[in-house]
Each structure stands twice: as structure tokens, then as C-alpha cells.
RONUKOL-62242 format. One record per residue (C-alpha): residue in three letters; x, y, z. Coordinates in steps of 0.25 Angstrom, whole numbers, plus 5000, padded with zeros to 4 digits. Layout:
N
alaXYZ
...
This chain:
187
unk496349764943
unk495549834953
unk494149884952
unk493350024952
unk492250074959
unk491250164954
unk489950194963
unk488750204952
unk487650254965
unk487950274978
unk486850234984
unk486150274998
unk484850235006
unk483650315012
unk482450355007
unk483050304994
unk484050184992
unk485050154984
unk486150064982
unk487550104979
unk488050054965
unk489450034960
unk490249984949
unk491549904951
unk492449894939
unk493549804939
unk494149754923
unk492949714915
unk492049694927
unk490849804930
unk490249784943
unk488949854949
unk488649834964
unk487249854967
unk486349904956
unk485349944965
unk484350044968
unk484650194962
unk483750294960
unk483950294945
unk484750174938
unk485350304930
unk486250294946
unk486850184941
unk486950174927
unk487450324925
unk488650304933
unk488850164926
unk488950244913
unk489850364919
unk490650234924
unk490750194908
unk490150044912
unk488750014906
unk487749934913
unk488049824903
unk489449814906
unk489349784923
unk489649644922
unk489449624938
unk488449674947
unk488449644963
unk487349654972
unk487949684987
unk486449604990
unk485049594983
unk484249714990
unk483649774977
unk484449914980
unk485449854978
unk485149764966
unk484049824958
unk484749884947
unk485349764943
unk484849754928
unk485549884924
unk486949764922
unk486349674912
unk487749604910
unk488049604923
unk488349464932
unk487649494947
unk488249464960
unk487649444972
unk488149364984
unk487949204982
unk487949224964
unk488149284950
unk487049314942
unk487049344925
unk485849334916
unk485349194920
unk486449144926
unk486549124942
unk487849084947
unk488149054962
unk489249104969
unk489549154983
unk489949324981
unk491049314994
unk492449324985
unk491649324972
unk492649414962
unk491949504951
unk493349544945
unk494649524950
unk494449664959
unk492949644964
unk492349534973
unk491049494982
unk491249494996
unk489949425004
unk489449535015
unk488149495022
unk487649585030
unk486549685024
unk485949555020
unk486649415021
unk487049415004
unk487749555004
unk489049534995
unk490149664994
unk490849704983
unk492149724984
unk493249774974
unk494649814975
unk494849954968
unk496250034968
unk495750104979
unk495449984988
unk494449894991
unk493149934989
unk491649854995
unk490349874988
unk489449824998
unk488149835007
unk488849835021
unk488649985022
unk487550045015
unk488350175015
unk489650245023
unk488450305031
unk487950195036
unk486850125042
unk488050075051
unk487149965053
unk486449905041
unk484949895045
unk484549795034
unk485649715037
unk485249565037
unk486449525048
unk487149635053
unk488249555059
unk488549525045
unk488549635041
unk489649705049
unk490349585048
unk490249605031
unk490849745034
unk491849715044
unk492449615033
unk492349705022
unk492949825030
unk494149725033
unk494549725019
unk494749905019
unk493949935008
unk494450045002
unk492950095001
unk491550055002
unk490150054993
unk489050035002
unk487749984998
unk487150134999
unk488050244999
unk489250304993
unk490650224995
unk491450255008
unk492850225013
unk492650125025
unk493150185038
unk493350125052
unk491950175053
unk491450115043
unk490350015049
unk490749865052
């Protein structure tokens, strides 16, 4: 089995931010990536419906880190089981575990990429078409080549040298619309 990708929100980041928000599908398994800041929720709920998956059916969400715009729209998945990168958490229930290697469904698994800040986990699910990263390396294809809030930048071209390693297929950056990696894709 191999999983799908639908972007809910391309996100972007100015005068206004916003964080790109996805949904993989692989079997019974319903994951959102980053619930964060959008200007209306309706951003990330109307494409949800369009996608035929109501909020009470996402039965994972993953946080690529905890910077509210990328987090705050968290509670629209009541059902859901969080990921973040060293636990799991559901209702009242807090279970510890390292995100490297972590497998949501037979297709979709955690990658550890410190960089941005030193807990940043990827997302990464093999589709028909590829590979392909959900992660906060980039922002967006655009750039900033260099990530200015970066909490250790050698980290974090060495977090995109390994993920550009594996040839994904495609990127969704933390702020932007998805891109094809090229060999001028920022390491």
C-alpha cells in the first residue's frame, strides 16, 4: 500500500503567516501535518471535506515542531493521537518514544531533523509517485536559503543533505506550496 497526499493550505510567510497543512492517507490511517495558523480554520476544514475525511476521522496529527503556526489548530482532530518528536499523545495519555524511525502506517514514518529548532521531525511517506518530505527544512522552494530562526544551522544543512539523499520525489515545505527538489534545492 502506498500513501496519498493532499495539501489542505499552502501556507506562506510576510506580513502574514501561515503554515502549510497536509493530509496523508495511507489504509485506515488519516494524518494532518501541521494544524497551524490560517487565516480562517474554514482553510483547513473545507478542503478536509472536499477531501471526503471529517475532522473526527484524522486519527494522526504531526507537528514538524511546537511554534504555535504550526500547531495551533490542533483541537479541530479530537480523535486524533499527536506526534511530536520524543512522544505520542491522546486524551490523557502521554506515551514516550523517540519520533526517528517512528511508523504511522506501513507507508508513513518520522524522521528526526533538528535544524529550525533542535526537536524538528519530517514526515515522510512513500506515494506512487515517490517519496515524498513533509518538513520545516525549507519554509518554501523560494527560500530563505538560509533559515534565519534556525536554532543550529549546521544542523540544519546537515537535516537536508540527509533527506535530499533519500530523492524525494517532492517536498512540502513548512510555508509554501510543494516543490520538486532540484540540485539547486538548498543543502
Amino acid at each position: 500500500m502506498t500513501a496519498t497526499l493532499s495539501i489542505l493550505t499552502a501556507g506562506y510567510v510576510g506580513e502574514r503567516t501561515a503554515s502549510t497543512v497536509s493530509l496523508l492517507r495511507d489504509g485506515e490511517v488519516l494524518v494532518v501535518v501541521d494544524p497551524g495558523m490560517v487565516a480562517d480554520r474554514k482553510l483547513i476544514l473545507g478542503p478536509l471535506s472536499e477531501a471526503g475525511v471529517a475532522p473526527e476521522q484524522v486519527t494522526d496529527v504531526v507537528f514538524s515542531h511546537h511554534h504555535p503556526d504550526h500547531t495551533l489548530n490542533a483541537a479541530l482532530f479530537p480523535a486524533a493521537r499527536f506526534h511530536d518528536h520524543w512522544a505520542i499523545y491522546q486524551d490523557d495519555l502521554w506515551i514516550d518514544r523517540p519520533a526517528d524511525g517512528f511508523q504511522l502506517s506501513p507507508s508513513i514514518r518520522l524522521a528526526a531533523t533538528p535544524g529550525h529548532t533542535a526537536e524538528d521531525i519530517s514526515t515522510l511517506a512513500d506515494t506512487s509517485e515517490g517519496l515524498v518530505v513533509l518538513t520545516h527544512l525549507w519554509w518554501a522552494e523560494q527560500g530563505p536559503a538560509d533559515d534565519p530562526y534556525a536554532t543550529d544551522p549546521d544542523a540544519l544543512h546537515a537535516s537536508r543533505e540527509a533527506i535530499l539523499d533519500l530523492s524525494p520525489a517532492l517536498i512540502v515545505p513548512g510555508h509554501g506550496p510543494a516543490f520538486v527538489p532540484t540540485v539547486g534545492t538548498p543543502r
